[in-house]
N, C-alpha and C positions, 0 to 999 in steps of 0.2 A: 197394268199387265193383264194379259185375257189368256185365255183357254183357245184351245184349239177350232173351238165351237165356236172364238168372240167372245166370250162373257166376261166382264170383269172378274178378278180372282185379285186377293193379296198375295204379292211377291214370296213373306215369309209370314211364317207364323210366329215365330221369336226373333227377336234381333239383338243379342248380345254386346254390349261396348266397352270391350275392356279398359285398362288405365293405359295413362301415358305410359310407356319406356321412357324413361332418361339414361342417361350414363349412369356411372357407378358412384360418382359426386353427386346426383341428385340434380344437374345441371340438366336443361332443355336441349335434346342434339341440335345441332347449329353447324352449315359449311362456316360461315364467318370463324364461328369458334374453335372448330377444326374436330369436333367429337364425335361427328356420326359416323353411327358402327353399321359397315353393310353386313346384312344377314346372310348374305352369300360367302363373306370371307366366312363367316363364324360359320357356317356349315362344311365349308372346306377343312376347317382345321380339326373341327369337334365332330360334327357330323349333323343329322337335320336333328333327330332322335335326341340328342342330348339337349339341342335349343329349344327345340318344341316341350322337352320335362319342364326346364328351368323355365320359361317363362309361364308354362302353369304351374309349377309351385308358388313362385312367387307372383301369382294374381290376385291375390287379395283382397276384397272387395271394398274400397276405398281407398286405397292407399296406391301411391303410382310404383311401377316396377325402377327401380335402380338394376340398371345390367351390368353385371360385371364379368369377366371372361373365365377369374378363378371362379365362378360357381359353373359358369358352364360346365369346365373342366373337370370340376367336382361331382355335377351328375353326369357327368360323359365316364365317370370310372366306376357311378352307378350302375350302368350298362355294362359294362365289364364284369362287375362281381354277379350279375345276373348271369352273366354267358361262361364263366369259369364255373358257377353251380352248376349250370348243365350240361359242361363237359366233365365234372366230378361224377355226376351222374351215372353219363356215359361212360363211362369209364366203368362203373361197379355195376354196369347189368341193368341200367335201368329198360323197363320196358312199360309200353303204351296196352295198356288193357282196356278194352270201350267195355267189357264186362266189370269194371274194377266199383265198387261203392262204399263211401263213407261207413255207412254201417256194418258193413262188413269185417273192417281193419280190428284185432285183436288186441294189440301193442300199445302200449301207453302213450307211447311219444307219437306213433302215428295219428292214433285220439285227439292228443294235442293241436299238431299241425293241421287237420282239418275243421277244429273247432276254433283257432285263431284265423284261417282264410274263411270260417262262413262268417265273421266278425267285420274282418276285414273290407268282404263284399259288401255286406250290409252296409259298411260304413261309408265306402267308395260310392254306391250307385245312389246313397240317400245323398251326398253333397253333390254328385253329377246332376243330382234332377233338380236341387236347389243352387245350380249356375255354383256351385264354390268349389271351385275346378283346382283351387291350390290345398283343400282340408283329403280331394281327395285322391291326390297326387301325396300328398305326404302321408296318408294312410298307408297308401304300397311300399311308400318309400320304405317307411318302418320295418311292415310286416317283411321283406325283402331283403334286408340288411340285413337287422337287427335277430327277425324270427327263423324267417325259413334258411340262411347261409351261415349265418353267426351262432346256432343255437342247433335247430333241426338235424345240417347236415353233420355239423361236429358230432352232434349226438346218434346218429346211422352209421357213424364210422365200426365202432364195434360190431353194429351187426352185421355191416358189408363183410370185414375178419372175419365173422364168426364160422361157427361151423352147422347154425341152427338152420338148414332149408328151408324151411316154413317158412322165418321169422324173415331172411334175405326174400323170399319173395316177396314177404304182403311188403316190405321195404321198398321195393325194388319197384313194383306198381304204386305204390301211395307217393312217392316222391317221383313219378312221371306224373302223376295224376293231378298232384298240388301245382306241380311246375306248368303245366298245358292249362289249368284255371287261370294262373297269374298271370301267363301270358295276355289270356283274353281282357282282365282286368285291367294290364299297361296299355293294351294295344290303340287305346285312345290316345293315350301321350307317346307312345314309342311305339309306332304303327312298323316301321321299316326290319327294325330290331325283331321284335318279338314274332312278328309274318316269318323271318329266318329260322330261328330256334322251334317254332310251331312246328317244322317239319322234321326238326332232330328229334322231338319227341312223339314223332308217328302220326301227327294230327292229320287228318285227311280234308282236301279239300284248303280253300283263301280262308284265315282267320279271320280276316272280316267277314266272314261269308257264317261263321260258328255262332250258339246259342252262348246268350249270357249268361254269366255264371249266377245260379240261384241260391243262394243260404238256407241252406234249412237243415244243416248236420248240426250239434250242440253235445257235445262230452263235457261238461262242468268241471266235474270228480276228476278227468284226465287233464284239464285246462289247471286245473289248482294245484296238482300236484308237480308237474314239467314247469309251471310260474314258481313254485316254493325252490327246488331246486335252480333256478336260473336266477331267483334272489339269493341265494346262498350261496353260489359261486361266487354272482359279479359281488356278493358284500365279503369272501375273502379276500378275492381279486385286488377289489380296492384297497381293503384293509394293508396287504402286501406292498399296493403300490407305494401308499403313503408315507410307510414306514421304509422303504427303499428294501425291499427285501429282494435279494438275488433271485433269480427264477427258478435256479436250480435246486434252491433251500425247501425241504420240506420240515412241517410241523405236526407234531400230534393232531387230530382236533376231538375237542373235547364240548360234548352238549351239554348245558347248564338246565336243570327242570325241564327236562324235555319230556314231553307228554307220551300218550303209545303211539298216533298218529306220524308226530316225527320221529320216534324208536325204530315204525314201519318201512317209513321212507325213506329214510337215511341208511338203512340195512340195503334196501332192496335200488339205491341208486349210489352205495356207496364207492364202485369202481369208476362209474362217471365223475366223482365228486372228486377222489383219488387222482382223477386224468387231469381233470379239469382245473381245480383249484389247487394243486401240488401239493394235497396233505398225505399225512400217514397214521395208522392205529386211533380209529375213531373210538374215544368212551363216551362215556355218561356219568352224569354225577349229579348228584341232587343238589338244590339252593338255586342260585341268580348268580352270574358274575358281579365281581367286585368294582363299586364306582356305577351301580346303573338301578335307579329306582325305578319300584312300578310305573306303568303307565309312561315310559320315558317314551317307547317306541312308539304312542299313540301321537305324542306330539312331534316327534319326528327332526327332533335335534341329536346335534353329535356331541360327544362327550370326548375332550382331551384333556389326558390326566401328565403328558411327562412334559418336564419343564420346558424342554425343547420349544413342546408347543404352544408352553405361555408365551413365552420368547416371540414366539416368529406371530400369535393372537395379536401382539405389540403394535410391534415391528410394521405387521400389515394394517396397521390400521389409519382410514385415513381421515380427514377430520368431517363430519356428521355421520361416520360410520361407527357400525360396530365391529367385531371383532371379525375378521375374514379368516377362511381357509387356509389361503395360504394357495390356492390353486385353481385356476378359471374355471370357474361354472360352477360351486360349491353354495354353499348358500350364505347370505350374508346378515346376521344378524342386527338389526338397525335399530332398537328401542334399546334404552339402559338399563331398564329393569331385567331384559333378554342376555343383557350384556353381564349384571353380576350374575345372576344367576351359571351361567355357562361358567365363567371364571373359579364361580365357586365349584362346581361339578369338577372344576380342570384338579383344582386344587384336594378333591376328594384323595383318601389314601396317603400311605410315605412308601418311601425310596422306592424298593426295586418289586416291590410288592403291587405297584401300583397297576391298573387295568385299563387297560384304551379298552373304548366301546362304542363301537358304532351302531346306531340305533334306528332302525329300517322303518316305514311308515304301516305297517301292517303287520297285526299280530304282534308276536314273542322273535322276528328274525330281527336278533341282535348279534351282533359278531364283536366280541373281545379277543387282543393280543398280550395274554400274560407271559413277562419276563421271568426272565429264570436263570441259571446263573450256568447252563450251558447253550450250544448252539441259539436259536431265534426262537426259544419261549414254545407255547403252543396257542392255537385258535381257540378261542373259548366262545359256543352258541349258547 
């Protein structure tokens, strides 16, 4: 290849070769075998955006891609929950401030939010510039689901209610502001998509045309406190699910040795906690709950104490296994030593006295459900 001038010049300066596609069996497409998938249908059905995510997330570097159409479909709803956050948005006032700055933002949760997207970034453009295009497609993925829709906005909803003007605007700018970075973030993988929504959120000018997003905002103190509460939901949540607890049921909850730190915290996000996790009359009480030794949370196993769940500990167990959940994706305990031990934990305590406790991998966030001889007992931290 030459220059305009004649001169020799190399074509590219990198040359990227990703893995094979196969079908979703792992099989070579083939007309004979009748598997090959045209990317033209899959974009008709799903769209380009949802093909071009899936196939980098799942680029992996060594391994060949398995196509399957349910994940396509699966991040084609990714795109969805992105485009329903930003008509929530819009809907509660959100507005585009080019004056608007990280440092600026007052509010805990907004602290939060921009110190999990300067994380975020960092973590996206360090696997972009070392080619591992699937570590940082699933980084967005995350912070996208999980943080800014599942967590964030749930969390902005009282203040959109509110009656506090201040507190609705800096809301109201920090969540145009998160959402127009993310955008620039995906718009390598879901170029079509997020170029659309760039202009619901006042962006001026082609996003591809915009500066990339740089990291350098960091609230620690704001990151640890909106993570303590977002462990202590999802460990009621759960606790609720396990035990089949109606949704409608509320429970006491009650903190076991809780320090001033969580006395603070739990005071001052105790209406979120209330919303969110479906309890009611939060105390304090000194000691540990019943059935849960020091240092349990450090190693980060669960503790079932009612016989039920010896029973189904059994039941699920299959041969060079240890004792299972009971529910996919739990953890699977495979050494026997791992195995009495847990059993004996189950068997800690009698009858109705006894204490489920689930036992979080950081810190003292341990969540117990004590029985009680009305309605469903209370939460016990």
């Amino acid at each position: 290849m030459k220059d305009e001038n004649g001169n020799p010049i190399e074509p590219f300066h990198t040359v990227y070769v990703h893995a094979l596609v196969r079908d979703k069996n792992g099989q070579k497409m083939s007309k004979s075998k009748g598997n090959v998938i045209n990317p033209l249908d899959l974009i008709d059905e799903y769209g380009a955006d949802a093909l071009r995510f899936t196939l980098a997330i799942m680029a992996a570097q060594g391994r060949d891609v398995k196509l399957d159409t349910s994940r396509i479909a699966g991040y084609r709803n990714f795109g969805t929950k992105l485009w329903n956050a930003t008509r929530f948005a819009e809907m509660n006032g959100m507005t585009f401030d080019s004056a608007f700055r990280p440092e600026q933002a007052t509010q805990t949760i907004n602290r939060w939010i921009l110190t999990e997207l300067s994380k975020t970034a960092e973590e996206a453009t360090r696997a972009i510039e070392s080619y591992r295009f699937n570590e940082a497609a699933g980084a967005l993925y995350h912070f996208v689901w999980h943080e800014l829709c599942d967590w964030y906005l749930e969390l902005l909803k009282p203040v959109f209610m509110g009656e506090d003007v201040a507190a609705k605007a800096e809301a109201q700018a920090c969540v145009a502001y998160v959402l127009s970075e993310t955008y620039k973030l995906l718009h390598p993988f879901m170029p079509f998509m997020t170029e659309e929504l760039w202009t619901h959120v006042g962006g001026q000018g082609l996003l591809c045309h915009a500066d990339w997003h740089v990291p350098l905002y960091r609230d620690e103190e704001a990151a640890d406190e909106i993570n303590w509460l977002v462990d202590l939901v999802s460990g009621i949540r759960s606790a609720r699910s396990e035990m089949n607890v109606p949704p409608s049921a509320k429970a006491p909850l009650i903190f076991v040795g809780a320090n001033s730190k969580t006395r603070e915290r739990s005071g001052r996000h105790y209406p979120a906690i209330e919303r969110l996790a479906r309890v009611d009359l939060a105390r304090f009480r000194e000691g540990r709950a019943k059935g849960f030794r020091p240092g349990d949370h450090r190693r980060g196993h669960r503790l079932y104490s009612a016989r039920k769940s010896d029973r189904r500990c059994r039941r699920n167990r299959a041969p060079g296994e240890g004792y299972r959940q009971g529910r996919q994706g739990h953890r699977t305990f495979g050494q026997e030593a791992r195995q009495r031990e847990v059993h004996r934990q189950c068997r800690s305590g009698s009858g109705r006295n006894r204490t489920r406790t689930l036992c979080g991998t950081e810190g003292p966030a341990r969540t117990a459900r004590r029985r009680s001889d009305t309605g469903f007992g209370s939460w016990v931290i």
